[in-house]
N, C-alpha and C positions, 0 to 999 in steps of 0.2 A: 418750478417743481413739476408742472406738467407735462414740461417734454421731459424732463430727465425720467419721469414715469415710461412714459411711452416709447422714450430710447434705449429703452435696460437690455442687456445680451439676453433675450430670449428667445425664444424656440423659433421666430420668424428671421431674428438677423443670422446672416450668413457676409462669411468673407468676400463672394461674389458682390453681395449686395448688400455693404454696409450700411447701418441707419448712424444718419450724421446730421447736426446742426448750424448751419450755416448762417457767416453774417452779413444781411441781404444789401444792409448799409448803415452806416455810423449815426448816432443823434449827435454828438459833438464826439471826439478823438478819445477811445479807449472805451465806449459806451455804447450799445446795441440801440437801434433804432428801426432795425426792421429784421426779424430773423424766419428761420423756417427751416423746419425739420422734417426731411424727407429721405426715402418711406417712414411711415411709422410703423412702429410695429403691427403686422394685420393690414397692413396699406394703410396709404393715406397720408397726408402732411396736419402738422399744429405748425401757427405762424405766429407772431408777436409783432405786433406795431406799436412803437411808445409813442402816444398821442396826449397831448393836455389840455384839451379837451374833449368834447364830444362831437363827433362827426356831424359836420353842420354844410349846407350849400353856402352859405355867405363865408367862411373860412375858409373857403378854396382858394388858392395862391397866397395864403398869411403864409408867414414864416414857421416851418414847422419845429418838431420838438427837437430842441430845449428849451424854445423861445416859451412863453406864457401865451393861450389864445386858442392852441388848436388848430395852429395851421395846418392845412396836407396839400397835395398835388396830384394831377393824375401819375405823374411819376413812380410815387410811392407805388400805387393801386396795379400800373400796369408791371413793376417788378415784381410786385407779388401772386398774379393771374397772370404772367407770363413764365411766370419761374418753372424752372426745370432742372434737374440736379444735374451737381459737375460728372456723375457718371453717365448720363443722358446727354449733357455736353459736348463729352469727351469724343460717345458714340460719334454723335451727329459730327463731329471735324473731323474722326477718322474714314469715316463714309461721305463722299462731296459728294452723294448720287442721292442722298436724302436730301429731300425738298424742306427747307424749316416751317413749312407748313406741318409736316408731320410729326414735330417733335413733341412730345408729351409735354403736355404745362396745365399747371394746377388748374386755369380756366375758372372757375368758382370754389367759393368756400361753400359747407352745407350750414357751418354755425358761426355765430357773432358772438363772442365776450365780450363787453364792454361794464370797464371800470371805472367807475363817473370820479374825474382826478379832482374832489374837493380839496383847497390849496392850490393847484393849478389854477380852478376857476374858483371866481367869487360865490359865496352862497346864493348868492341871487341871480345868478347867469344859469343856474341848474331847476329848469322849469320844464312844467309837463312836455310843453310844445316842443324844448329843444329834446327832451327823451325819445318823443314819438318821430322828429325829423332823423336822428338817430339810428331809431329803429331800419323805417323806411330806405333809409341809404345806406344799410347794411345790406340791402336787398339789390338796391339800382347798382351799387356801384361794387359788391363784392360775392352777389349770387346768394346770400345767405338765406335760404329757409326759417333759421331757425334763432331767433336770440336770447341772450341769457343777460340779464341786469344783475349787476352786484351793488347790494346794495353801500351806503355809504360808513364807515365805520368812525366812533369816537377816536381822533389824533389829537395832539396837539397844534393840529389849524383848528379845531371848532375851540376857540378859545373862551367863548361865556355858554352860560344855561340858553339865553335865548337863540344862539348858533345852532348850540345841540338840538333844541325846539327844533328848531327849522331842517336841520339833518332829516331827524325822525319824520317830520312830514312829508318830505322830499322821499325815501323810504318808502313809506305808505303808499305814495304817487309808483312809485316802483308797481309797486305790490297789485294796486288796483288797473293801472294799464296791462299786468300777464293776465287779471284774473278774468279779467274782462273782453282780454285779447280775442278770443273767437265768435265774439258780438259784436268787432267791428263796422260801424256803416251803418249799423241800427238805428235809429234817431235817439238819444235819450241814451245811449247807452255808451261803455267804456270812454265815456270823457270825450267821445269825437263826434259826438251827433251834430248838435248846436254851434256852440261856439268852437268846438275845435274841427270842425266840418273839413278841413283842408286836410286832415291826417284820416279821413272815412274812406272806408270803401278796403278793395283789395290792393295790399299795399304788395305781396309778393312772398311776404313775413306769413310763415302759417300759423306760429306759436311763440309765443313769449313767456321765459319763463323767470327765476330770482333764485340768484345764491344770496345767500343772508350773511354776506359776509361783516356786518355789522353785529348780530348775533353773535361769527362769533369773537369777533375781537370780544365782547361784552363778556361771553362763556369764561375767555381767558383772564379780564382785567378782576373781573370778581371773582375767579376761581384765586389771584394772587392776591387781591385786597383781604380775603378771610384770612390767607397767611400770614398777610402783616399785620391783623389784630382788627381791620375797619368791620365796621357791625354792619353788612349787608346780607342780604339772600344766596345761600347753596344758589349756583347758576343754574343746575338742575331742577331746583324749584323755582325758579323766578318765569315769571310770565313775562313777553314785551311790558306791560303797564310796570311790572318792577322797576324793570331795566331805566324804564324812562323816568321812574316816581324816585330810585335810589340814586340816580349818576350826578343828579347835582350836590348831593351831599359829600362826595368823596372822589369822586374824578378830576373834581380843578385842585385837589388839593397837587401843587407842584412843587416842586425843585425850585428853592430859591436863586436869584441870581445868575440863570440861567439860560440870559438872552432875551429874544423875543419870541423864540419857540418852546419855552420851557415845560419839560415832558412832567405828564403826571405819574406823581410818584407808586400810586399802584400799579401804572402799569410798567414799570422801569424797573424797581428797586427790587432785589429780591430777600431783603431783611430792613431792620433799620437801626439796625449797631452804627451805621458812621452820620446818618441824619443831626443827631443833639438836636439844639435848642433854633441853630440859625438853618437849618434843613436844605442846605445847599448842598450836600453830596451824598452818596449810599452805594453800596454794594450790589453791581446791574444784575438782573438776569439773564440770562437764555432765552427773551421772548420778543423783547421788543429792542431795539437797539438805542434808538432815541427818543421814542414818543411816538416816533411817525411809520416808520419802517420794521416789519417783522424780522427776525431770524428767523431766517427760511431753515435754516437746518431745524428747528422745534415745531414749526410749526406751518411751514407749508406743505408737507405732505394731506393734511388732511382737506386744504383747499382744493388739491387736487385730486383730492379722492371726490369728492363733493361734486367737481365738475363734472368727471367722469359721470359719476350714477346720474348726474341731471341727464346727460347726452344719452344716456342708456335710458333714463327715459322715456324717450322720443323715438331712439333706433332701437332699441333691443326689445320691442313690442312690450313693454308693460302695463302702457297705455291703450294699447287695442289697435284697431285696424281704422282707417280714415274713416269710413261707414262706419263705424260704434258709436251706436247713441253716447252710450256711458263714455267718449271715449278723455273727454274733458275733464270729469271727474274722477276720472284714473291719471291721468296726468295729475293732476293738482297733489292728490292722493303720492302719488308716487314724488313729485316733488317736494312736499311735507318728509317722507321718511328719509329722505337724502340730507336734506338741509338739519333736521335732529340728530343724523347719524355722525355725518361728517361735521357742519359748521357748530361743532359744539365739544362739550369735555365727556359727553358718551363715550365712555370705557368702547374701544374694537375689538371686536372677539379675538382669543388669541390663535381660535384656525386661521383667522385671517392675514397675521403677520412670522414673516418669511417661510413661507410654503408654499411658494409661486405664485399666489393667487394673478390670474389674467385679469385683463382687462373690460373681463365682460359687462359693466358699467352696471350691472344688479345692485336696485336696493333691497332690501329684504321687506 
């Protein structure tokens, strides 16, 4: 959803210099594994590494994805800091008098998304240290300034209450390593003084920050649970303590006979005219397709709007100038109205939809 944002025919693509998305190489036969879309629109590249796990130095040489573990390679890293588009390509073989020293290549990224793949890894292999090793080698091995954590969202992998328990903690860990992020190295402080002393100091990372994409799957499962009649909270009035006080009541309720990944029924079904008595089948929605995986046509535009405003953030001065006292509590501030606006069932203004709106990554 986010490069198809960023790719749209607008005012910057030109015939000369089309914007196209490339596939950089396979995860297994018919399936992207490494992509990148250059220019984008305004300059610039978005890349896509399917990874399953979390960027880790002891995963180096595993077998990477589809395998289970998180394997990478510098292979991976140097296709994507060496990349250059096939019309940069082209250039350079139709001129033998340029030196490939000179050819344009991405060189570093400025941001990190990383989407911690609960299901890929066990719940217990997603722990602070392996977050903050994460972080840090977002920086040594791909330049990034800047990283973004999504947080983990209710599937059908968190299969009991005390999974989900542990989700939300894991979450929290999110939450407390961005808020704390520019106290790094402090003794006592953002969880690396003491015991996690080996993640202190300047890692290279100048800011960390959280899409709440747990939020908003949560926004969407109870915005469809009131439809099919379950007694839970407007998601507009629910606070996190809801979210996490109501989900055991009504989120395991599932699809019988339905595997061992069996989807829960609010977030799947969208009536329950074919349910009856033995509740093994219903009528799907437009939201989720199995439990696990979004329909991106309903509902990933607004992840990607969500991105965008965080990145806008950081670049589009909302947060202030490096010297700003305030300039941390603008950030935070400015992250808070992105993640309400976007990771959630806030109505979008209707200036805002189809009237070109750019991509100036403004939160209001």
């Amino acid at each position: 959803a986010f490069d198809e944002m960023i790719m749209s025919n607008g005012q910057y693509a030109t015939t000369e210099d089309p914007i196209h998305r490339e596939i950089v190489w396979e995860a297994w036969r018919g399936h992207n594994g490494g992509t990148v879309v250059s220019p984008t629109r305004g300059g610039g590249v978005s890349a896509m590494w399917r990874m399953t796990g979390l960027l880790s130095r002891r995963k180096k040489g595993k077998p990477p994805a589809n395998s289970a573990g998180g394997g990478w390679s510098d292979k991976e890293i140097d296709s994507f800091l060496g990349y250059s588009t096939p019309k940069q390509r082209q250039q350079q073989q139709n001129n033998s008098t340029v030196a490939s020293s000179t050819a344009t290549t991405i060189g570093k990224f400025d941001v990190v998304v990383f989407r911690v793949m609960h299901g890929w890894m066990k719940i217990h292999e997603i722990t602070r240290d392996g977050l903050l090793e994460a972080i840090e080698l977002a920086h040594e091995l791909l330049g990034a300034t800047t990283v973004v954590l999504m947080t983990i969202p209710f599937t059908n992998n968190v299969k009991t209450p005390q999974v989900l328990k542990q989700v939300n903690d894991i979450n929290d860990e999110m939450r407390d390593i961005a808020r704390r992020w520019h106290r790094r190295g402090e003794d006592g402080e953002n969880g690396e003084g003491n015991e996690h002393s080996k993640h202190s100091g300047d890692s290279g990372v100048q800011r960390v920050l959280v899409l709440e994409y747990g939020t908003y799957y949560n926004h969407i499962v109870w915005s469809n649970g009131l439809h099919l009649g379950y007694n839970v909270t407007p998601p507009l009035r629910a606070t996190r303590t809801t979210f996490d006080d109501e989900a055991p009541g009504f989120v395991f309720d599932r699809l019988k006979d339905a595997g061992e990944w069996a989807p829960s029924i609010p977030m799947v079904c969208s009536d329950k005219a074919l349910l009856g008595a033995d509740r093994k089948k219903c009528n799907r929605n437009y939201l989720f397709s199995d439990g696990m995986h979004t329909c991106p046509e309903s509902l990933a535009s607004r992840y990607a709007a969500g991105l965008a405003c965080l990145i806008g953030c950081v670049y589009n001065g909302r947060s202030g100038n490096d010297d700003d006292p305030e300039r941390e509590s603008k950030l935070r501030a400015c992250e808070r109205e992105c993640n309400e606006q976007f990771l959630s069932v806030v109505p979008v203004e209707e200036s805002w939809v189809d009237t070109n709106t750019t991509l100036a990554s403004f939160s209001r």
